[in-house]
PLY file of the C-alpha trace (Angstrom):
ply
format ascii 1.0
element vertex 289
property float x
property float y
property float z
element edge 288
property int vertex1
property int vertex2
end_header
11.14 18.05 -5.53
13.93 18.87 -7.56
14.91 16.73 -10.81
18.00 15.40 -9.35
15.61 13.81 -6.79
13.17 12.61 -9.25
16.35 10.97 -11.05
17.06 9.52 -7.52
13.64 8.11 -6.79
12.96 6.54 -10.96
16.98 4.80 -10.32
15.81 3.31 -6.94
12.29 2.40 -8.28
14.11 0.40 -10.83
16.52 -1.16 -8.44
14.09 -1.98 -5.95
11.67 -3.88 -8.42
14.60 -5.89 -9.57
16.44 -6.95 -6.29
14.55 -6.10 -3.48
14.68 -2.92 -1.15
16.63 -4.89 1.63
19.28 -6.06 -1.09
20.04 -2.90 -2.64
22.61 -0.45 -1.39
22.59 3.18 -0.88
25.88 2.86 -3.22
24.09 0.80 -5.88
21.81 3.87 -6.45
24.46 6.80 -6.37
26.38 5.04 -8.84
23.13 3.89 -11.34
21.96 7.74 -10.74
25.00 9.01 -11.62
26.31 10.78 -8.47
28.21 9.87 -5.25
26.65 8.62 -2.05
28.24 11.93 -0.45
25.35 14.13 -3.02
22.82 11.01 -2.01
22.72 12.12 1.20
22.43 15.71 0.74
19.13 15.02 -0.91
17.91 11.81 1.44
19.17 11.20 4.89
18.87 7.42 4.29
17.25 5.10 2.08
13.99 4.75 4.48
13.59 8.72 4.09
13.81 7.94 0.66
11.25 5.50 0.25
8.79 7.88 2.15
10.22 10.27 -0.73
9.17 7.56 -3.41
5.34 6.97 -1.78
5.22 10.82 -1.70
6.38 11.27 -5.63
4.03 8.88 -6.66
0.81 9.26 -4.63
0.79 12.87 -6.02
1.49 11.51 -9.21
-1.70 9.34 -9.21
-3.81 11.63 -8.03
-3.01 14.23 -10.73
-3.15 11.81 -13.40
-6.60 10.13 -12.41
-8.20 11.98 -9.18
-7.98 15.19 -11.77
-9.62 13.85 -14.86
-12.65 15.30 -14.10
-14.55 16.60 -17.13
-17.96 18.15 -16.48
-18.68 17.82 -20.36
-19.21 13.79 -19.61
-22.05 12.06 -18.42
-21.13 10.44 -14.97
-21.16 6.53 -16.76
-18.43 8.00 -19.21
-16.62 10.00 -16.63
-16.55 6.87 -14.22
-15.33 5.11 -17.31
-12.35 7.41 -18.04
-10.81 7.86 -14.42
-10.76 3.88 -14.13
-9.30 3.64 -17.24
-6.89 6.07 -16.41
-6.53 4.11 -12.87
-5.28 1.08 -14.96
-3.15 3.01 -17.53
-1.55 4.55 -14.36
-0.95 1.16 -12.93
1.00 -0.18 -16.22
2.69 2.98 -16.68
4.34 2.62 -12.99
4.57 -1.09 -13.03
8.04 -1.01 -11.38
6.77 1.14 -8.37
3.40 -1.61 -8.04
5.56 -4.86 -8.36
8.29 -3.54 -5.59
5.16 -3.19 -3.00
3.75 -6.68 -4.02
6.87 -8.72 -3.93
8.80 -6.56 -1.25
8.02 -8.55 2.58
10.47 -6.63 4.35
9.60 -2.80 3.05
10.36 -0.82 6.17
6.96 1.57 5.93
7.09 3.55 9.05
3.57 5.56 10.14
4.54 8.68 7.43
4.24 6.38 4.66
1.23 4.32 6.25
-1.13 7.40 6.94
-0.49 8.12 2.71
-1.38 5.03 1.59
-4.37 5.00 4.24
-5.14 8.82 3.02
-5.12 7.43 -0.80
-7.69 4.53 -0.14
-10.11 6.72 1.61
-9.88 9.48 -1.44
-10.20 6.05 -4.08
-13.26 5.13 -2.12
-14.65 8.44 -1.66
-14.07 8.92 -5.78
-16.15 5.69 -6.32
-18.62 7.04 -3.85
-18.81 10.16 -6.05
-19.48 8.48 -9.56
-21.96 6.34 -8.38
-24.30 8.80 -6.45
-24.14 10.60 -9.76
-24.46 7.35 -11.91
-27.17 5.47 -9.86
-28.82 7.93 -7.83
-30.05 8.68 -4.21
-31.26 4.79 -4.02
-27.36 4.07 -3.99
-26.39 5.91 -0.83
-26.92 2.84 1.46
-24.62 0.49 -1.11
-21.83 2.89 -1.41
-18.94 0.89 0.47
-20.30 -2.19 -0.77
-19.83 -1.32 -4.40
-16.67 0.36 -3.97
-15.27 -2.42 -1.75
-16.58 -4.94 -4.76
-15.05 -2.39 -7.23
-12.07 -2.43 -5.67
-11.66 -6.44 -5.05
-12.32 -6.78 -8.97
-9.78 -4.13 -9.82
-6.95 -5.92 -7.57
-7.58 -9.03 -9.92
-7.26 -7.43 -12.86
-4.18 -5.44 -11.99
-2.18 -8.59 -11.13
-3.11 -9.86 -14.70
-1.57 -6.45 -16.08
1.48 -6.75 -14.35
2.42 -9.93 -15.20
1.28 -10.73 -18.78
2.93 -9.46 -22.10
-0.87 -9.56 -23.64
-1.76 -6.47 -24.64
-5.30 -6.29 -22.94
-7.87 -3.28 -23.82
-8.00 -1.18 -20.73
-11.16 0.27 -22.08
-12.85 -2.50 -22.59
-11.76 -3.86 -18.97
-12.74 -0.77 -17.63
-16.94 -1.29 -19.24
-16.17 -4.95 -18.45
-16.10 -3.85 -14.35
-18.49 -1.24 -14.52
-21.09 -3.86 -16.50
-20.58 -6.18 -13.00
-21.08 -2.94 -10.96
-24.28 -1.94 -12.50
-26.01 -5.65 -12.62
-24.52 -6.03 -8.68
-26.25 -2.71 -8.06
-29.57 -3.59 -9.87
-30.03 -6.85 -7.74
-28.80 -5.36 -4.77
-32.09 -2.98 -5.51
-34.49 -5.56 -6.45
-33.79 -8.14 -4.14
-34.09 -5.81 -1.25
-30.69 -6.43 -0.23
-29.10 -5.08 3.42
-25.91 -3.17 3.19
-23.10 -5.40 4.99
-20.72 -2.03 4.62
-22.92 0.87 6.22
-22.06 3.69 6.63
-22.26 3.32 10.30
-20.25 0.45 9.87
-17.24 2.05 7.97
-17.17 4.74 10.27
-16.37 2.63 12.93
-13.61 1.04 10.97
-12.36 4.07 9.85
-11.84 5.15 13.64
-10.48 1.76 14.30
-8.28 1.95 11.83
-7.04 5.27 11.95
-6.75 4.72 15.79
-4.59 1.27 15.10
-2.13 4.04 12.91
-1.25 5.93 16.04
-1.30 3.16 19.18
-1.52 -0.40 18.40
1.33 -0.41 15.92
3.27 1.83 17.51
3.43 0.28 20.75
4.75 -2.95 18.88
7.26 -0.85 16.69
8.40 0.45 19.97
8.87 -3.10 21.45
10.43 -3.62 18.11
12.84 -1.06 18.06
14.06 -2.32 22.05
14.82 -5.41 20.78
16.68 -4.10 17.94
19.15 -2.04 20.13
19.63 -4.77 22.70
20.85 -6.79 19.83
23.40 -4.50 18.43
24.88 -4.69 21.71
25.16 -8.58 20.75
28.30 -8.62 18.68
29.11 -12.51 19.78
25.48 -13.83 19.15
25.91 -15.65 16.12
22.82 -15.39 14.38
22.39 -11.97 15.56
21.72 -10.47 11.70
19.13 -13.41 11.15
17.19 -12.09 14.36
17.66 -8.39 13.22
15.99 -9.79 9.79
13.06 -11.61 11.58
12.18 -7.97 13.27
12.20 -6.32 10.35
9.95 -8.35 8.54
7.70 -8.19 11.49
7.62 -4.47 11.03
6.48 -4.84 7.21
3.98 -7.31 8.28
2.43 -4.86 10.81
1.36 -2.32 8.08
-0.17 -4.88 5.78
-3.88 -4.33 5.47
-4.45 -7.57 6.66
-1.75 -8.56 9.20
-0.61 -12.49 8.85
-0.19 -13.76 12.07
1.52 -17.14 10.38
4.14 -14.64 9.70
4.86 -12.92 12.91
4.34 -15.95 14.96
7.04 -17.60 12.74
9.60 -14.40 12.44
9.56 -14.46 16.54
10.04 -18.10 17.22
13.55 -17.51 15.57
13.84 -15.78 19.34
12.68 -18.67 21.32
15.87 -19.71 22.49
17.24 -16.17 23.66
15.28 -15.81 27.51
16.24 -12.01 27.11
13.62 -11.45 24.80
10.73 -13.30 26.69
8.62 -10.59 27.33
9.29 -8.79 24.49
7.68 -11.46 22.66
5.00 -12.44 24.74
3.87 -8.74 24.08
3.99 -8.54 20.70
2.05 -11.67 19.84
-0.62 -10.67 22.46
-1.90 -8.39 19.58
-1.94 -11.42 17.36
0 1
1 2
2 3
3 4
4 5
5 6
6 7
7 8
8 9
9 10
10 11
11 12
12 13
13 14
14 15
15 16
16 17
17 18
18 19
19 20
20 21
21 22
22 23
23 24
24 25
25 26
26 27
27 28
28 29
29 30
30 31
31 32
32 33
33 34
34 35
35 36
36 37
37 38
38 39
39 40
40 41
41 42
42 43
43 44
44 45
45 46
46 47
47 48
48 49
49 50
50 51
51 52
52 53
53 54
54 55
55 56
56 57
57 58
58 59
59 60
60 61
61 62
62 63
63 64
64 65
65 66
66 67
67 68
68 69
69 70
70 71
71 72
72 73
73 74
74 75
75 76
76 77
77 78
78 79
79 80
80 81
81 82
82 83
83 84
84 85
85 86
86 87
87 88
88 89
89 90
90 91
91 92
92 93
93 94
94 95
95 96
96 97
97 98
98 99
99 100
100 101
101 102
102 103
103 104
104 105
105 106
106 107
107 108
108 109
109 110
110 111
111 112
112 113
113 114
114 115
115 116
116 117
117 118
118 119
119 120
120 121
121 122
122 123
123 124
124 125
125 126
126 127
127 128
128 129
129 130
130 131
131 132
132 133
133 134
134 135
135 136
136 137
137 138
138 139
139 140
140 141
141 142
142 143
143 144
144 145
145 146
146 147
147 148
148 149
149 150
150 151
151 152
152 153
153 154
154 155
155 156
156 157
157 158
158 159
159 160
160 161
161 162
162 163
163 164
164 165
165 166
166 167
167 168
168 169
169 170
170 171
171 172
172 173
173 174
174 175
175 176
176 177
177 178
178 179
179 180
180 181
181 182
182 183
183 184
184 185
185 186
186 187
187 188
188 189
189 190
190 191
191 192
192 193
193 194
194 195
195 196
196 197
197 198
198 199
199 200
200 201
201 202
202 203
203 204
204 205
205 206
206 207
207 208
208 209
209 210
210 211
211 212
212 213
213 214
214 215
215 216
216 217
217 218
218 219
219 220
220 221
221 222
222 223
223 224
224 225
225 226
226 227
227 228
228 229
229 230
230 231
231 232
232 233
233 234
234 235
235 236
236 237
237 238
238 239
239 240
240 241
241 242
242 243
243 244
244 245
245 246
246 247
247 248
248 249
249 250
250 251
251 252
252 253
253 254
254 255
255 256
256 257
257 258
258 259
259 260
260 261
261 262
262 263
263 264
264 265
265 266
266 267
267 268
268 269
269 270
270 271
271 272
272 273
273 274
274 275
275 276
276 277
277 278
278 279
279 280
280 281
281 282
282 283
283 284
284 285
285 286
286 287
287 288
């Protein structure tokens, strides 16, 4: 990636974060980046290529920034320690990148983009995995997902409080704070005789399941999806014909959410109920929620 592409993505970042993808133009970010949209395109072929540009640019960036501060001088507590610090210090440094994925609804993150983020959970996980063999020891193995899924859920809170408060909070000291309420989870989980709800049985399984969703489920719907979206650009006189090409494209964004909301979909496609055209369309699509 050359620099006049890393100029491209920080400009669009920025612009994103501020007014939405959906509501900024491909023109808006030639002319903030300094060039014309002519030069845009000879470095993205549209501005969906370059948002899987974007995830790309800073996935790598994370992972050389935290994934590689690995120093075998440290004791596995401090090392722990230092890549979650790092993790948050990462977070606050790309703020702008974090806040357009948590306010965006109608990102359009095809499966490219999906099977990095999914890639980048599984290598957070299997991080967490790594410091706390090395922290607590063998008797951990069996609690492995269960403390990384409860390090995780803690993290998310914290995060949100860093992205949207001008304190100035000690990363360091939230960083112990989290690894205090992993240790004292652990120790119970040990002397109360505790059964792991996440085994690794279990997460296998989900893995598969998930991983499998990537390549049919979704794209079966996507492909549904993109039918209806053709048959409506053949639509000039329907009158809310935009508003319909809207609801399908927040659909899509919804699909790729971790955790689906079928409120959403349900209510995107009953924008359609009074077009017959699209009856089965629908019916298929909500089958899967």
């Amino acid at each position: 990636m050359n620099e006049k592409e890393i100029l491209i993505i920080e400009t669009a970042i920025k612009l994103f974060a501020q007014k939405g993808f959906s509501s900024t133009s491909i023109q808006e970010i030639a002319v903030k980046s300094g060039i014309s949209k002519g030069a845009f395109y000879l470095h993205f072929k549209s501005k969906e290529a370059l948002l899987l540009a974007i995830f790309q640019f800073y996935i790598e960036k994370f992972k050389k920034e935290v994934f590689l501060l690995d120093n075998k001088n440290l004791q596995p507590k401090a090392q722990f320690l230092r890549q979650l610090t790092g993790f948050l210090k990462n977070i606050i440094e790309h703020h702008e990148f974090i806040i357009m994925i948590s306010r965006e609804q109608s990102i359009p993150i095809n499966e490219s983009t999906k099977k990095l983020i999914y890639q980048l959970q599984i290598e957070i996980h299997e991080s967490y995995h790594k410091s706390f063999r090395s922290i607590f020891g063998k008797n951990a193995e069996p609690f492995l997902w269960d403390l990384s899924v409860m390090t995780e859920g803690i993290l998310q809170g914290y995060i949100k409080v860093l992205l949207f408060s001008k304190e100035n909070i000690d990363l360091e000291l939230i960083a112990m704070f989290i690894y205090n309420r992993i240790e004292a989870v652990y120790k119970d989980l040990i002397e109360s005789n505790e059964i792991p709800v996440l085994s690794q049985n279990v997460m296998k399984k989900i893995k598969l399941k998930a991983s499998g969703l990537m390549e049919r489920g979704i794209e079966d719907v996507r492909e549904v999806i993109e039918t209806m979206k053709q048959a409506l650009a053949g639509m000039e006189n329907l009158k809310n014909r935009e508003d319909l090409i809207v609801s399908l494209e927040v659909v899509e964004a919804e699909l790729v959410r971790q955790t689906p909301r079928p409120a959403v979909i349900h209510g995107m496609l009953s924008n359609f109920k009074d077009i017959p055209l699209f009856e089965a369309e629908i019916k298929k699509i909500l089958s899967n929620y």
